[in-house]
C-alpha positions in Angstrom: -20.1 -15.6 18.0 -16.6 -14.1 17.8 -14.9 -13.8 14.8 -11.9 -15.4 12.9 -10.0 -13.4 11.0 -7.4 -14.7 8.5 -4.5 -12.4 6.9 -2.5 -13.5 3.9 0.0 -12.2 2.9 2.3 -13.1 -0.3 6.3 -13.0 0.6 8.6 -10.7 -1.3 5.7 -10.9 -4.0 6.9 -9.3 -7.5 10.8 -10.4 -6.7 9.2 -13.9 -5.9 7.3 -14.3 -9.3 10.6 -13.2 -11.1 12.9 -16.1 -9.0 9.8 -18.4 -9.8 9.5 -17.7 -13.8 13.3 -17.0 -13.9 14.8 -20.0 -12.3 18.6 -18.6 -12.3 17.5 -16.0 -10.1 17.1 -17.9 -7.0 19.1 -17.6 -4.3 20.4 -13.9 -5.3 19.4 -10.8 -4.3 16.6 -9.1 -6.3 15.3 -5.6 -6.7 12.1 -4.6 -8.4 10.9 -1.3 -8.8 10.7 1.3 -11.5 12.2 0.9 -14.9 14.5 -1.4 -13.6 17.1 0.9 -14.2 19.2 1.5 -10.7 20.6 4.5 -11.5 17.5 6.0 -12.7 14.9 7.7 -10.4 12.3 5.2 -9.0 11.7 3.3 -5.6 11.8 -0.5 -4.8 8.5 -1.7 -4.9 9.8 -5.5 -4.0 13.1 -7.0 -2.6 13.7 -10.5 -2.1 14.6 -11.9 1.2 18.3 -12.4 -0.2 17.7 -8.2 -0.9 16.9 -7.7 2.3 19.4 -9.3 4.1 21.2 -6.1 3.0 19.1 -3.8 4.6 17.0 -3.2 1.0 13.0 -2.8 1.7 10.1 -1.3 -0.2 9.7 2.4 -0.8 13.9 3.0 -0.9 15.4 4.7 -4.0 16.7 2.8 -6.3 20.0 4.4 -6.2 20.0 3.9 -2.6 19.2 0.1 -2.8 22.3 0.1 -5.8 24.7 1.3 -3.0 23.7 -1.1 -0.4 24.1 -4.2 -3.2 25.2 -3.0 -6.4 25.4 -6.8 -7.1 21.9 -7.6 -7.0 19.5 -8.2 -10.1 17.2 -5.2 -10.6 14.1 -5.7 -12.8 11.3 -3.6 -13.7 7.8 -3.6 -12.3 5.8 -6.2 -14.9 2.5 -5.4 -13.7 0.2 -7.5 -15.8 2.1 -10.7 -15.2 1.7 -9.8 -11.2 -1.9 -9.1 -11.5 -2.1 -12.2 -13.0 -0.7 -14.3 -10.3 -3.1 -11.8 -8.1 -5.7 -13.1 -9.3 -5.3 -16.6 -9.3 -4.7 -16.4 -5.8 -7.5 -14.8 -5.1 -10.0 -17.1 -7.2 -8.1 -19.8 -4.3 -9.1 -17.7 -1.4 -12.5 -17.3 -2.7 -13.1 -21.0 -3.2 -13.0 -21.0 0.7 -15.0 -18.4 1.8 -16.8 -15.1 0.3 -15.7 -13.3 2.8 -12.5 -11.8 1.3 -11.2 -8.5 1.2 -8.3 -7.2 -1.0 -6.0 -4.9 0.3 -3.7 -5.2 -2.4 -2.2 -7.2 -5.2 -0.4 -9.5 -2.5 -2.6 -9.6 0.2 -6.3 -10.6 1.8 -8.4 -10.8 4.9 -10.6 -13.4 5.0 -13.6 -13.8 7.6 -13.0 -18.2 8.6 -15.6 -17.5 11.3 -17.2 -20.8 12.9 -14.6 -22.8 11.0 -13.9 -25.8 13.4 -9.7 -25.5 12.6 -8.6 -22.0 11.6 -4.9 -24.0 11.6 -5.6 -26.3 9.4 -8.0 -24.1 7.1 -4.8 -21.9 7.3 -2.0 -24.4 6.2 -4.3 -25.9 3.0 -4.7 -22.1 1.7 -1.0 -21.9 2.2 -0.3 -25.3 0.4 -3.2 -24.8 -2.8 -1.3 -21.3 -3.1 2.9 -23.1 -3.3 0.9 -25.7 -5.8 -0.7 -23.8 -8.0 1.8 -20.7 -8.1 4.9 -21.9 -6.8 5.0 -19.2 -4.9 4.9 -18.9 -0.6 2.9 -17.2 1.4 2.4 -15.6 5.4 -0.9 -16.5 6.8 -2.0 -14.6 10.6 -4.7 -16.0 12.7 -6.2 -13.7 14.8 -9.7 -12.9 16.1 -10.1 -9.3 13.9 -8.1 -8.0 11.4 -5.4 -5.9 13.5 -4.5 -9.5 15.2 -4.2 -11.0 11.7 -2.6 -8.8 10.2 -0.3 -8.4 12.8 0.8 -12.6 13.3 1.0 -12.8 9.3 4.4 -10.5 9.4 5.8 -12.4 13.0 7.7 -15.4 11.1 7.6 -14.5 7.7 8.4 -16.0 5.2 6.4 -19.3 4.9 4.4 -19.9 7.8 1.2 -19.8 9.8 0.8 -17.9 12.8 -1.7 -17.3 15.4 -2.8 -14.2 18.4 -5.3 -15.5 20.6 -7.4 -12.4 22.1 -6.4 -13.9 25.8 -2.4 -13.1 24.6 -2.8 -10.2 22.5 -1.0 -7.5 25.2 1.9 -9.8 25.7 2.7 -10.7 21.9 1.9 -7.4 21.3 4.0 -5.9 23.9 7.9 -6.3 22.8 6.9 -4.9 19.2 7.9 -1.5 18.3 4.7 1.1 17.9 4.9 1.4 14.3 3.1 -2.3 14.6 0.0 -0.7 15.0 -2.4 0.4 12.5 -2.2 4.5 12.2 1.2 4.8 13.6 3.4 6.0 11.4 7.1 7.8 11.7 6.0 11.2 12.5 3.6 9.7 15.7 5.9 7.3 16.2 8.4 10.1 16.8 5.7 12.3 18.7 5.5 9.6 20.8 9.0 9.0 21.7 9.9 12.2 22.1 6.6 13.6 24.3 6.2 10.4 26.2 9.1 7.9 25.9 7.1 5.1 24.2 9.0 2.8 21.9 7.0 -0.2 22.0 3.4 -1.1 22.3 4.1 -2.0 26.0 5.3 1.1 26.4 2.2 2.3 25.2 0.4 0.1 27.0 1.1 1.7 30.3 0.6 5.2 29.4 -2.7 6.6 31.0 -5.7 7.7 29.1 -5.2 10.9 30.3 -1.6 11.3 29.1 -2.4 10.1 25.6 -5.2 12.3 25.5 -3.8 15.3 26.1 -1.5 14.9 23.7 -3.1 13.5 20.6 -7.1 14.1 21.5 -9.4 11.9 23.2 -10.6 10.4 19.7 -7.4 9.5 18.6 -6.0 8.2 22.2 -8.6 5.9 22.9 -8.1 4.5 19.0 -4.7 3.5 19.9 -5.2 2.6 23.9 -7.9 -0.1 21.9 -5.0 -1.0 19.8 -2.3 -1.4 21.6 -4.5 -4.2 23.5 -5.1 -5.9 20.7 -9.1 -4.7 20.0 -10.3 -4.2 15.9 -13.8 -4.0 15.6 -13.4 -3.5 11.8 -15.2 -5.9 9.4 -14.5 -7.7 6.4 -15.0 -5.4 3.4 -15.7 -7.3 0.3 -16.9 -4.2 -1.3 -14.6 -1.5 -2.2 -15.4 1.9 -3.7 -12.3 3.8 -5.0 -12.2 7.6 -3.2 -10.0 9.0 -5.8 -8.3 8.1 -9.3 -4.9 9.7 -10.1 -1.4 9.3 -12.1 2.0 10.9 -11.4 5.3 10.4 -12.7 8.6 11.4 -12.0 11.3 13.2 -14.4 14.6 11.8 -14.7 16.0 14.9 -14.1 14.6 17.8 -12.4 12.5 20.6 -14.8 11.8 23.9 -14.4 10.2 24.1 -18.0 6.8 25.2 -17.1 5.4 24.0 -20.6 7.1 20.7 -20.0 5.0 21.1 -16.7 1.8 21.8 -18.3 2.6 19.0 -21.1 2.9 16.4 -19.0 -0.6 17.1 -16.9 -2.3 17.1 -20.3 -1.1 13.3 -20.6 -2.0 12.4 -17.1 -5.6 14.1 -17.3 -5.9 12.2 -20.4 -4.9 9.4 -18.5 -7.1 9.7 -15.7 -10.5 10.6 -17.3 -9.6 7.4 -19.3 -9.5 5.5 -16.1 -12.4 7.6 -14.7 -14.5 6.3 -17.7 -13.5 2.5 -17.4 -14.6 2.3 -14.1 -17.7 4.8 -14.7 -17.2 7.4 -12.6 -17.2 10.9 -12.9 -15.0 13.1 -10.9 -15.5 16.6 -9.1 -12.4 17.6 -7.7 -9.4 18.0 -9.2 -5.8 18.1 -7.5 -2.6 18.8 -8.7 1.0 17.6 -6.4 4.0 19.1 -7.2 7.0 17.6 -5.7 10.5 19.7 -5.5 13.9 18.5 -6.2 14.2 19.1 -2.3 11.1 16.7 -1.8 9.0 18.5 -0.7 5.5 18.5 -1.5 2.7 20.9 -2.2 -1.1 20.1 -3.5 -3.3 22.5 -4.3 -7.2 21.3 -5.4 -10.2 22.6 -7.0 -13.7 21.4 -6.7 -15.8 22.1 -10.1 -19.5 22.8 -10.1 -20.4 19.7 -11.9 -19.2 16.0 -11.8 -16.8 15.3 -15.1 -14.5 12.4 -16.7 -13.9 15.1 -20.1 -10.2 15.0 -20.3 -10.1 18.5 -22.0 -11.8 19.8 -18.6 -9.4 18.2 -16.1 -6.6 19.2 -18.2 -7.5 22.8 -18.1 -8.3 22.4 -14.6 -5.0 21.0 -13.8 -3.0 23.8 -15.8 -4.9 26.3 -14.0 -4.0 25.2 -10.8 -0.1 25.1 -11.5 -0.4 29.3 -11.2 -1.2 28.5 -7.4 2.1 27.2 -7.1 5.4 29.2 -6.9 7.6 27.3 -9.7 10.7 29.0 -7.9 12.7 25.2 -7.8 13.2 22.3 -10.1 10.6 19.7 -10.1 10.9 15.7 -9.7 7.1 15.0 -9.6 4.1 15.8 -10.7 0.8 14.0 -10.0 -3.0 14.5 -11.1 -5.5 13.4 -8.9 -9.5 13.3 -9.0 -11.9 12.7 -6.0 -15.2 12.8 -4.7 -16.5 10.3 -7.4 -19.9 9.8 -8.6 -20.8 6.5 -9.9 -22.5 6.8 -13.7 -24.0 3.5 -13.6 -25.5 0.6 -11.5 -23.0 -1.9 -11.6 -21.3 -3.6 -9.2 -18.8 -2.2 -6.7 -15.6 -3.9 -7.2 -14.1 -6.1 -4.6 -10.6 -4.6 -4.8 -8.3 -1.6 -4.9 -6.4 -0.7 -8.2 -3.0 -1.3 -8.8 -1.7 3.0 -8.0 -0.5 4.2 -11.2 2.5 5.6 -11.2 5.1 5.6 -13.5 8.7 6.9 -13.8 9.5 8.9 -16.5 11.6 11.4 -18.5 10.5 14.1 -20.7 
C-alpha cells in the first residue's frame, strides 16, 4: 500500500503565540530569541512574517536582526508557555492518528495512510489547530516524509499543500539544493563550486558517476534518491535522546579560566539533573569551547562506567578544559553527555527535548 505522509508545521511559532496572547502586537514586526535583550548576545529563535519581510530569520544574532529593524518588538524565549501550546497541538494530531512523530516543539509527521481524503483530513487538522489555539499552521502532503516536509514550507503561511510522487522531479526541480534533507551550506557550496549545481534540477542531471566521485557512492546515491523525490524513512513515534547537554554564552568574552571552570560545574550540575529525570546514565563526556572568533573546538572523554553523579561530570569536564589552548577570549561554553544507558524500563518518549541553551553573563 503506499504511504501518506502528512507534515505540519506551525508558522512563525513563539512570535505567533506572543501576537496571539499579546493582541497589540499584531501586525508588527516581532523578534524572539534570547533574553530578549537586542543588544545582548543571543540568536533569533522566531521572527514573525512582518520580521521577515526585513530579511530577519532564525539562527541571526540578535544584534544583527536590531540593525535590519531596530523598530521591531524583541521578546524573550518563554519556553513553558510554548511547550504548552506544543502540546495541545499535539494531543490534536494524536486524536487523528497514532502515528505521529515530533520533530520539534512546532512541528509533526504524521502517517494518514489509507485515509480516503488526505485534503480534507489535512484542512480539519489545520482548522481544530486555528480553533483551539488561535494560532495557523503549514500542512504538506506528500507520499514520505521528504515530500511532506518539503510542500509544508511551499506557500507558507496558512495553507495545505500537496507532492504527488508522479510530479516530485518537476516541483522539486526550480528549488534551490539546500531543499533537500542533508544539504547544508558547506555541500551546498561543494556543489556549486565542483559541479555548478544550484538547484535540485541541476542536481538532477548530474551523473552517478560525477556525484560519486566527488562525495562517495554512499552519499551520492542518498541525494540522486533525493533529488527525485524518494524517502524511505518511516514514521518514528518513538524517540530515544543520543545525548543530553547545556551551554551558555557570556555577555562578554572571558579568559578567566576559573570563570571557565565555574560555569562547567553549573552546567554538569545541570545536566546530570536532566540525566536523572529522564533516567539515563551517561558515558561520555564532551566539553565545546567556542572563541570570540567563533570558532569551535570539542574535545571528549569516554569513562569506564556509565554515570549521572554531577561531581564526576564536573571533574570530567574541568579536566578536559587542559586539552584546550585557552590562548583567546571565550563566548561559549557547552557540556555535553552521550552514549546513554537507560536505568529503567519505562517508556521511550515520543519526542525530542526542547535544547537547552541559555544566554548568560558571569
Amino acid at each position: 500500500m503506499s504511504r501518506t505522509i502528512l507534515h505540519v508545521d506551525m508558522d512563525a511559532f513563539f512570535a505567533a503565540i506572543e501576537q496571539q496572547r499579546r493582541p497589540e502586537l499584531r501586525g508588527r514586526p516581532v523578534v524572539v530569541g534570547g533574553s530578549g535583550d537586542p543588544r545582548s548576545r543571543g540568536v533569533v529563535s522566531t521572527a514573525s512574517y512582518e520580521a521577515r519581510a526585513f530579511g530577519i530569520h532564525s539562527g541571526m544574532p540578535l544584534r544583527v536582526a536590531y540593525r535590519r529593524c531596530p523598530h521591531a518588538v524583541f521578546l524573550p524565549v518563554d519556553i513553558e508557555t510554548y511547550a504548552a501550546y506544543s502540546e495541545t497541538i499535539m494531543a490534536i494530531l494524536r486524536e487523528y492518528t497514532p502515528l505521529v512523530e515530533p520533530l520539534s516543539l512546532d512541528e509533526a509527521f504524521l502517517d494518514v495512510s489509507g485515509h480516503p481524503d488526505p485534503r480534507a483530513l489535512a484542512e480539519e487538522i489545520r482548522t481544530r489547530i486555528r480553533q483551539q489555539t488561535g494560532l495557523t499552521a503549514s500542512i504538506g502532503i506528500g507520499p514520505n516524509k521528504l515530500l511532506a516536509k518539503i510542500a509544508s514550507g511551499l506557500r507558507k503561511p496558512d495553507a495545505v499543500t500537496e507532492i504527488r510522487a508522479e510530479e516530485a522531479e518537476r516541483v522539486l526541480a526550480p528549488l534551490p539544493v539546500t531543499a533537500l534533507w542533508g544539504v547544508g551550506p558547506k555541500t551546498a557550496a561543494l556543489l556549486e563550486r565542483e559541479l555548478g549545481v544550484h538547484t535540485v534540477g541541476d542536481l538532477q542531471r548530474v551523473s552517478p558517476q560525477t556525484l560519486a566521485e566527488l562525495l562517495g557512492p554512499r552519499r551520492a546515491e542518498e541525494l540522486a534518491r533525493a533529488s527525485r523525490g524518494e524517502d524511505y524513512s518511516p514514521v518514528v513515534t518513538h524517540w530515544e535522546p543520543r545525548s543530553v547537554g547545556r551551554e551558555v554564552t557570556y555577555q562578554r568574552d572571558v579568559r578567566r579560566r576559573e570563570i571557565l571552570e565555574r560555569t562547567l560545574g553549573r552546567l554538569a550540575e545541570e545536566v546530570a539533573a536532566d540525566l536523572r529525570s529522564q533516567g539515563y546514565r551517561a558515558r561520555t563526556v564532551t566539553v565545546k569551547i567556542r572563541y570570540h572568533d567563533f570558532r569551535t573546538h570539542t574535545r571528549a572523554l569516554t569513562l569506564p562506567q556509565p554515570t549521572d553523579d554531577p561531581e564526576q561530570i564536573a571533574a570530567t569536564a574541568r579536566g578536559l578544559l587542559d586539552r584546550f589552548t585557552l590562548d583567546r577570549p571565550v563566548r561559549l561554553v557547552g557540556v555535553r553527555t552521550s552514549g546513554l544507558v537507560k536505568q529503567s524500563a519505562q517508556s521511550t518518549r515520543s519526542a525530542p527535548s526542547v535544547p537547552n541553551s541559555l544566554n548568560q553573563s558571569d
